[in-house]
LOVO-734926 format. One line per 4 residues: number of its first residue (from 1); for each residue y, x, z of C-alpha. Coordinates in steps of 0.001 Angstrom, whole numbers, plus 500000, padded with zeros to 6 digits. Each point is the difference from the previous one (the first is absolute). Layout:
N
NUM = Y/X/Z ~ ...
# end
This chain:
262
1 = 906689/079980/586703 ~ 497222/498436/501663 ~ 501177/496432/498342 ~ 499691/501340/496620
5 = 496663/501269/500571 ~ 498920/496486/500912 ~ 501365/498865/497230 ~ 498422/502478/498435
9 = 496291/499280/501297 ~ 500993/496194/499385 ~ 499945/500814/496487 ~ 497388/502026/499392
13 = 497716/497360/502180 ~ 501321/497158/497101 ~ 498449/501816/497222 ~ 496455/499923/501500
17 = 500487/496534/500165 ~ 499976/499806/495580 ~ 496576/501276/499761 ~ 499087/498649/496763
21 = 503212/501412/498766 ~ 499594/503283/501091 ~ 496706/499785/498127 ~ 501576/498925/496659
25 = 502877/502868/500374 ~ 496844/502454/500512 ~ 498703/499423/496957 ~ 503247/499616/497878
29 = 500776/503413/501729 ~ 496430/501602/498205 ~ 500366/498191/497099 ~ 503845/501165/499452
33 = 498926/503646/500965 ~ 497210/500193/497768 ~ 501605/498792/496724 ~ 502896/502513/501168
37 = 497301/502763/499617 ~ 498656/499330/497070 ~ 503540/499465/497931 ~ 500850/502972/501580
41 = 497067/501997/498979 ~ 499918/498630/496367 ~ 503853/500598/499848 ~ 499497/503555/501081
45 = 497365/501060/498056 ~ 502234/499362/496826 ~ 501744/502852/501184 ~ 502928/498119/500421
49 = 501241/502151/503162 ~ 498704/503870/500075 ~ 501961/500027/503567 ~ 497916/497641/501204
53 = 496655/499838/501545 ~ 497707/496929/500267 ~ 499009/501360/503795 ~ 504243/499881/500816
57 = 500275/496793/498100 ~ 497339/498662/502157 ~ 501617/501139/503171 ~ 503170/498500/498641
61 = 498804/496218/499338 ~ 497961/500514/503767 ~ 503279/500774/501626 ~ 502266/497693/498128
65 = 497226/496777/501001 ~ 500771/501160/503652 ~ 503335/500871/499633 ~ 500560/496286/498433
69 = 497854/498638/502827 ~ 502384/501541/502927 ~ 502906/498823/498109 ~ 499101/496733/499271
73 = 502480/497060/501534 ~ 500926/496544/499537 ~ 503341/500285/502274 ~ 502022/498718/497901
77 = 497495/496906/499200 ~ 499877/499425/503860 ~ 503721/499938/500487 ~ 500723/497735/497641
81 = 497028/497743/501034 ~ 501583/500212/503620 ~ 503287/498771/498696 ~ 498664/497309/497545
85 = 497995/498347/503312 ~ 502703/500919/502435 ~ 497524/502320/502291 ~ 502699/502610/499699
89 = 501681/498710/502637 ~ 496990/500287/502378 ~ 499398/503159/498858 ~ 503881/501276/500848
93 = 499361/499019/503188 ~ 497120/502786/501189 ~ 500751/502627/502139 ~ 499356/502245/497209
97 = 502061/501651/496932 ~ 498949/497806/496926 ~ 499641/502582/498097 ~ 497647/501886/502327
101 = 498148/497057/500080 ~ 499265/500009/496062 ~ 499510/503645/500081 ~ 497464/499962/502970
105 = 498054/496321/497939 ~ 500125/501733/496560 ~ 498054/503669/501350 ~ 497640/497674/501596
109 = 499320/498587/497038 ~ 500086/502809/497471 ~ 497786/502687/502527 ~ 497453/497062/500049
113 = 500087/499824/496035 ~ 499733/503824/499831 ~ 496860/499790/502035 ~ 498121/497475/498543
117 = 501122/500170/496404 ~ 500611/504081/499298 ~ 497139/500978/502821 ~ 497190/498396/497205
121 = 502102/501831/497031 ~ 499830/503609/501515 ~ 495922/499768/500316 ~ 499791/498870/496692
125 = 502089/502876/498974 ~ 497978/502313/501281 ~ 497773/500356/497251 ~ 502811/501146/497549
129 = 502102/502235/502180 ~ 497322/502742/500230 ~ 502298/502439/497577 ~ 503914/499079/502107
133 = 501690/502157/501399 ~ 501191/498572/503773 ~ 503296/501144/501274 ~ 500301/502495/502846
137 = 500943/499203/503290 ~ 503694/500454/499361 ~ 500216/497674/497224 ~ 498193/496780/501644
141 = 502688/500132/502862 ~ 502762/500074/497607 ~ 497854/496979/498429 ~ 499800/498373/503541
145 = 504073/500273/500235 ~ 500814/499024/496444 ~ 497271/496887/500140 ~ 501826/499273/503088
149 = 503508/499812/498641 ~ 498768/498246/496481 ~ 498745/497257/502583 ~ 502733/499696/501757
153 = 502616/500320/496501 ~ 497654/496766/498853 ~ 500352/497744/502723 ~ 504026/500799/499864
157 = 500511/498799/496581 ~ 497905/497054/499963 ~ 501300/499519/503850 ~ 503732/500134/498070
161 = 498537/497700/497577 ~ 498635/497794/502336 ~ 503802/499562/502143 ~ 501497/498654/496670
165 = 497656/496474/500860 ~ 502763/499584/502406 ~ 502362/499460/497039 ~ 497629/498777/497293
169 = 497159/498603/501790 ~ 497878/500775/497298 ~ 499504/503434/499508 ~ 496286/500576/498126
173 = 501544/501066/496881 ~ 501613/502999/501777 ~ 496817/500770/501153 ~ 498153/499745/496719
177 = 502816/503019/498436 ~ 499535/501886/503059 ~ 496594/500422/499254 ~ 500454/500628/496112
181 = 502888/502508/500729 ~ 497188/501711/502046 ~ 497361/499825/498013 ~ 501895/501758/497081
185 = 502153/502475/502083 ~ 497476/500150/502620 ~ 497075/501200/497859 ~ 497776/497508/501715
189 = 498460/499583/496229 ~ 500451/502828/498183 ~ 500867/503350/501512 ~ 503274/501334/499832
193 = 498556/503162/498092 ~ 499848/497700/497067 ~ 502918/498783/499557 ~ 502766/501008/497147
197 = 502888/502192/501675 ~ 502427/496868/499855 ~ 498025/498088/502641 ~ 499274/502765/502241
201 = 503548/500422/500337 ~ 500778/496746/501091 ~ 497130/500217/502423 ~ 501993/502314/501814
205 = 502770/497535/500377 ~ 497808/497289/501802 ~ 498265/499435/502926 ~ 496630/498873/498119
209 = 498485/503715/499653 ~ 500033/501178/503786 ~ 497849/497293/500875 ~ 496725/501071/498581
213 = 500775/502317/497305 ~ 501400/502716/502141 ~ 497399/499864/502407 ~ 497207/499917/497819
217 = 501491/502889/498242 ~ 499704/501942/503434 ~ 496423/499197/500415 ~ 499425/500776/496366
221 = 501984/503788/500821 ~ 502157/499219/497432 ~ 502762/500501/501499 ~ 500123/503576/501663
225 = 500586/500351/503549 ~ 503663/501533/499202 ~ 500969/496833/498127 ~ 498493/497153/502445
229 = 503420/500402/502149 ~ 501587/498384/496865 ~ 497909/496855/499909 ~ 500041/499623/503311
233 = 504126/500383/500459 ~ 499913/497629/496907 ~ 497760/497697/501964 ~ 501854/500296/503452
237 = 503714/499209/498541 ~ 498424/497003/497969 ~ 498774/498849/503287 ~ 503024/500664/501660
241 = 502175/498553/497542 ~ 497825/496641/499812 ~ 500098/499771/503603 ~ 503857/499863/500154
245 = 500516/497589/497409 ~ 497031/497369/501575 ~ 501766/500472/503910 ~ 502610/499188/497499
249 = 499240/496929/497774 ~ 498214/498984/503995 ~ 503143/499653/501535 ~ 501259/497960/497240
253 = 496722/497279/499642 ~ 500057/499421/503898 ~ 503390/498219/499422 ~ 498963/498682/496735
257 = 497087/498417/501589 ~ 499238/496598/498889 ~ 496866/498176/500259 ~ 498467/496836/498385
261 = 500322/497246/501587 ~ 503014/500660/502154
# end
């Protein structure tokens, strides 16, 4: 354990390093929240949603820019740089599960993201959340455990995505419908709430709405304490599931394993 928290620390050290970066993301961060509030506001005034409350909807696009910030990764993107310039076979080589590795470097990255970029966001929401209604103690540990496993369901599918590098050694278009299939079924856009009955349905077939959705839902009280179990079994055989098929697809890269240049 102590390895991955060095790995861990490594990465959240790395990030300081960007500073001018972390600046930009800052204000792209405001700038994306604040044109969220006001479409929101306009879109709610119209009356569009009687359900609906700007106060919740505000909650809901606060949440959902952390939410997006813990899950965040580029796994896939680093595998299949690793086997393009043949560092993978360095990398095999540690005294470490590669996959703990990339789990320990991406929540180094994303908790240092959350800080800098959602920490700025949550003062500046301040002065419209007088009116929302926070959830009870009950409901932000079920958010804690369903945030949790929506990270962790993330990294698995775009760590999944990530192993098939070892057969196509590109892999960036995977990626780039990964993060389309969740930002439709994942309500990362537009909350589920809205959507006609046809695509909720299918958003209970997929992964995609367990990783912010859910949770935010939770935080939002939304879903009742009596129903959470659901989301949260939904969540944990996902996981579970995912986990079997990468120790899986694992087995089979290892003895795929080619890299360029011999």
């Amino acid at each position: 354990m102590k390895k991955y928290w060095i790995v861990f620390k490594k990465s959240l050290k790395s990030e300081l390093t960007y500073r001018s970066a972390v600046l930009w993301g800052l204000l792209s961060a405001v700038l994306g929240f604040l044109i969220q509030v006001f479409l929101w506001q306009t879109l709610l005034e119209t009356g569009v949603r009687d359900d609906t409350s700007f106060p919740d909807m505000l909650l809901y696009v606060l949440i959902n820019s952390f939410m997006l910030q813990l899950t965040r990764t580029n796994v896939a993107g680093m595998i299949e740089n690793a086997m393009i310039d043949g560092t993978i076979s360095m990398e095999l080589l540690r005294p470490i599960s590669y996959k703990g590795y990339m789990l320990a470097q991406t929540l180094g990255k994303n908790i240092y993201g959350s800080l800098t970029a959602t920490a700025p966001v949550l003062l500046l929401s301040l002065f419209f959340l007088s009116d929302a209604l926070l959830p009870d103690a009950i409901h932000i540990v079920l958010f804690i455990l369903s945030a949790f496993l929506g990270i962790c369901l993330m990294f698995e599918v775009t760590y999944l995505a990530g192993l098939l590098a070892f057969w196509l050694q590109r892999c960036w278009f995977i990626r780039f419908y990964l993060y389309g299939l969740r930002n439709i079924f994942g309500g990362t856009m537009v909350p589920i709430w809205f959507y006609p009955e046809l695509l909720k349905t299918l958003s209970y077939c997929l992964p995609f709405r367990y990783m912010t959705f859910e949770p935010i839902n939770l935080f939002l009280m939304k879903t009742s304490v009596e129903q959470a179990w659901v989301s949260l079994l939904a969540a944990s055989l996902w996981l579970i599931g995912l986990c079997l098929v990468d120790r899986l697809v694992w087995q089979a890269a290892t003895k795929k394993l080619t890299v360029n240049g011999g």
